[in-house]
Backbone bond lengths (Angstrom), bond angles and torsions (degrees), N, CA, C in turn:
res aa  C-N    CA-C-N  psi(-1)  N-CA   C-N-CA  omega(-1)  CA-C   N-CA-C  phi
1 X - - - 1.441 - - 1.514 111.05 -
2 X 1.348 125.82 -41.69 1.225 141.03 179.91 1.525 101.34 -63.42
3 X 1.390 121.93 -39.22 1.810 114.29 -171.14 1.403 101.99 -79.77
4 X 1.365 116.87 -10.87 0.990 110.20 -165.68 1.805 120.12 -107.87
5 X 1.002 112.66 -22.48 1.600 117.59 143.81 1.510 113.27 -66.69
6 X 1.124 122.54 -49.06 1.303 131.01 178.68 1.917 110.01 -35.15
7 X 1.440 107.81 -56.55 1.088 130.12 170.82 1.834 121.99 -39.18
8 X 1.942 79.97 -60.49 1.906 95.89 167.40 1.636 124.23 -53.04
9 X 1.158 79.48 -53.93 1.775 91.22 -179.63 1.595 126.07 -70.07
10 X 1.313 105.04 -27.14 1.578 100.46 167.49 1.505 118.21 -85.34
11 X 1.552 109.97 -17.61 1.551 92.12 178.94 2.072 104.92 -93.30
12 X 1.305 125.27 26.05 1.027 119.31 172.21 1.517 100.53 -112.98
13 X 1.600 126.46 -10.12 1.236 105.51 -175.28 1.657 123.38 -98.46
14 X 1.165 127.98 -155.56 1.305 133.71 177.86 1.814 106.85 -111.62
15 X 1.606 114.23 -37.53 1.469 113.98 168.97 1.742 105.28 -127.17
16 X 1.686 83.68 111.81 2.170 78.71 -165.29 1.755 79.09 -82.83
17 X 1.477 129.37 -24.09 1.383 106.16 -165.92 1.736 129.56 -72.19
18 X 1.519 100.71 13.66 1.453 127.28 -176.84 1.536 115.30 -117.82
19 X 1.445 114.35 22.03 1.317 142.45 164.85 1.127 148.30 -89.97
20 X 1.822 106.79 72.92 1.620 117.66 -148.67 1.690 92.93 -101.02
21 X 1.510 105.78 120.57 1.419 118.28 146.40 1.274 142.99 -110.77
22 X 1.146 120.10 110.19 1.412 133.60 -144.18 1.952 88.02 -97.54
23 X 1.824 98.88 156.74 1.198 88.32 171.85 1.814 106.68 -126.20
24 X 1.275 150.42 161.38 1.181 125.41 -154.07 1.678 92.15 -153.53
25 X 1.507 142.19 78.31 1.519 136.69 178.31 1.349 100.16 -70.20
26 X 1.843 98.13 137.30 1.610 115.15 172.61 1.737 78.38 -114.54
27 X 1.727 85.24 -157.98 1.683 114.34 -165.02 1.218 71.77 -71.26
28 X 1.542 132.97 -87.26 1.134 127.93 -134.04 1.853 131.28 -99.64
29 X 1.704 98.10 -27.87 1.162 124.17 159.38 1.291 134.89 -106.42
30 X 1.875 125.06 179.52 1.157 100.49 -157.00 1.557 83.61 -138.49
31 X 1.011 165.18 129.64 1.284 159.00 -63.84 1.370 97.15 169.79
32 X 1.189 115.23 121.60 1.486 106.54 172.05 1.748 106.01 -131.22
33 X 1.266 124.18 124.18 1.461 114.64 -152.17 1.834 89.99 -117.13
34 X 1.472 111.97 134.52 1.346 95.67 -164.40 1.960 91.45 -120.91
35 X 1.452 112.96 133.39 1.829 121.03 162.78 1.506 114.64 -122.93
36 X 1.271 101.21 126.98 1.323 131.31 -177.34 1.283 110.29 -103.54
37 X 1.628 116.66 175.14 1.420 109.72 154.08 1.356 140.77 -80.21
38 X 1.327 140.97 141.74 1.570 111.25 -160.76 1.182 114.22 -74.61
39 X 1.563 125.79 29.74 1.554 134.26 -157.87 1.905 91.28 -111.62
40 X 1.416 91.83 -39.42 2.092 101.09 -160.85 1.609 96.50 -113.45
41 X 1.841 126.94 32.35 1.225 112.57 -179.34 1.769 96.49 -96.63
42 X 1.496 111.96 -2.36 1.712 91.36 -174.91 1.520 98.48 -85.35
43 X 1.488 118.56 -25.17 1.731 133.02 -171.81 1.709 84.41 -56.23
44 X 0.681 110.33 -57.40 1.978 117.89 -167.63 1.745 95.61 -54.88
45 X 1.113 111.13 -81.27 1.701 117.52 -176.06 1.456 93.08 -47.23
46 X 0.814 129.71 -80.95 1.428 133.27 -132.41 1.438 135.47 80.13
47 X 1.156 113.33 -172.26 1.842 98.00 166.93 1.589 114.97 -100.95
48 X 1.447 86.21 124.10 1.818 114.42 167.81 1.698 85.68 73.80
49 X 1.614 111.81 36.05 1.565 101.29 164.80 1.257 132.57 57.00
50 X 1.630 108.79 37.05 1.371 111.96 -178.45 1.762 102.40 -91.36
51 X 1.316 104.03 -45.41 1.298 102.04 178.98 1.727 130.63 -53.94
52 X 1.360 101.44 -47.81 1.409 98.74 145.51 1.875 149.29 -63.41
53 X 1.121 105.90 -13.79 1.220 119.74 159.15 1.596 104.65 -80.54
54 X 0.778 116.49 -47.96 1.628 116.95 -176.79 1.418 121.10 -39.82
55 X 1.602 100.41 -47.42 1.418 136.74 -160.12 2.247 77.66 -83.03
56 X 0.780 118.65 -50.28 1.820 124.45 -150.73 1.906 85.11 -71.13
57 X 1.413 109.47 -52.36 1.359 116.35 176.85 1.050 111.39 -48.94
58 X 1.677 151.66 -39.41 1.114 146.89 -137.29 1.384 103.81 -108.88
59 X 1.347 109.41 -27.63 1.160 143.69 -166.85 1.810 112.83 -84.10
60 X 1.119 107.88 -38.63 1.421 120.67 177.95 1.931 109.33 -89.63
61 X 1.296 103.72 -29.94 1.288 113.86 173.23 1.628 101.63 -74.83
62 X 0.694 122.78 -24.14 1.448 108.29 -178.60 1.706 118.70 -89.39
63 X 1.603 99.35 -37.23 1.105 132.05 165.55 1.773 109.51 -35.14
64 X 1.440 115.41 -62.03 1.217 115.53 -169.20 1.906 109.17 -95.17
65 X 1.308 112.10 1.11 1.348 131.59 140.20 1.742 108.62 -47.50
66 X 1.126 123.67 -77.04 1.168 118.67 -176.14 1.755 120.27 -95.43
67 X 1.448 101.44 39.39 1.319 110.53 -169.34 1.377 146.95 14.38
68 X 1.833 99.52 62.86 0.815 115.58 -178.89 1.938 119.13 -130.86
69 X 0.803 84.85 -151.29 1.868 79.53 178.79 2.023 103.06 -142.81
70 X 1.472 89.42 139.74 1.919 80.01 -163.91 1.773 74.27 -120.47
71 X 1.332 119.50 164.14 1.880 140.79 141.16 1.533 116.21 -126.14
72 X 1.119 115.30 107.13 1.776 120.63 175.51 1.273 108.87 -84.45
73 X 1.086 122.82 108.61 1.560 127.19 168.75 1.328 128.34 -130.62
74 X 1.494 114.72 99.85 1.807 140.96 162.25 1.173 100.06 -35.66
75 X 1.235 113.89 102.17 1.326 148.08 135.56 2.042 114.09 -44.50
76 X 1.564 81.32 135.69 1.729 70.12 150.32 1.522 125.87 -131.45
């Protein structure tokens, strides 16, 4: 799951080598905490947060693919 945002997120940015994804297990979910540069964090959001929802969607779809539960959350 991690290579695979990992994947998303570097081909939308300008410095993928400043692309820390952290991974964080609760009881029930599995946390995926995403840092960028503060140069490529609007490329990530997007406007009015479509791009990041997009990214959360793709992410949850895959998620319940391997029956589990994912949360992507942009860090700053």
């Amino acid at each position: 799951m991690k290579e695979l945002l990992e994947m998303i997120i570097k081909a939308l940015v300008d410095n993928p080598d400043e692309v820390n994804i952290s991974v964080v297990e609760e009881e029930l979910n599995t946390i995926l905490e995403v840092r960028v540069a503060d140069e490529d964090m609007g490329r990530i959001i997007g406007k009015r947060g479509k791009i990041a929802k997009a990214i959360r969607s793709l992410m949850k779809a895959y998620a319940i693919k391997e029956n589990k539960r994912i949360l992507v959350e942009i860090v700053d």
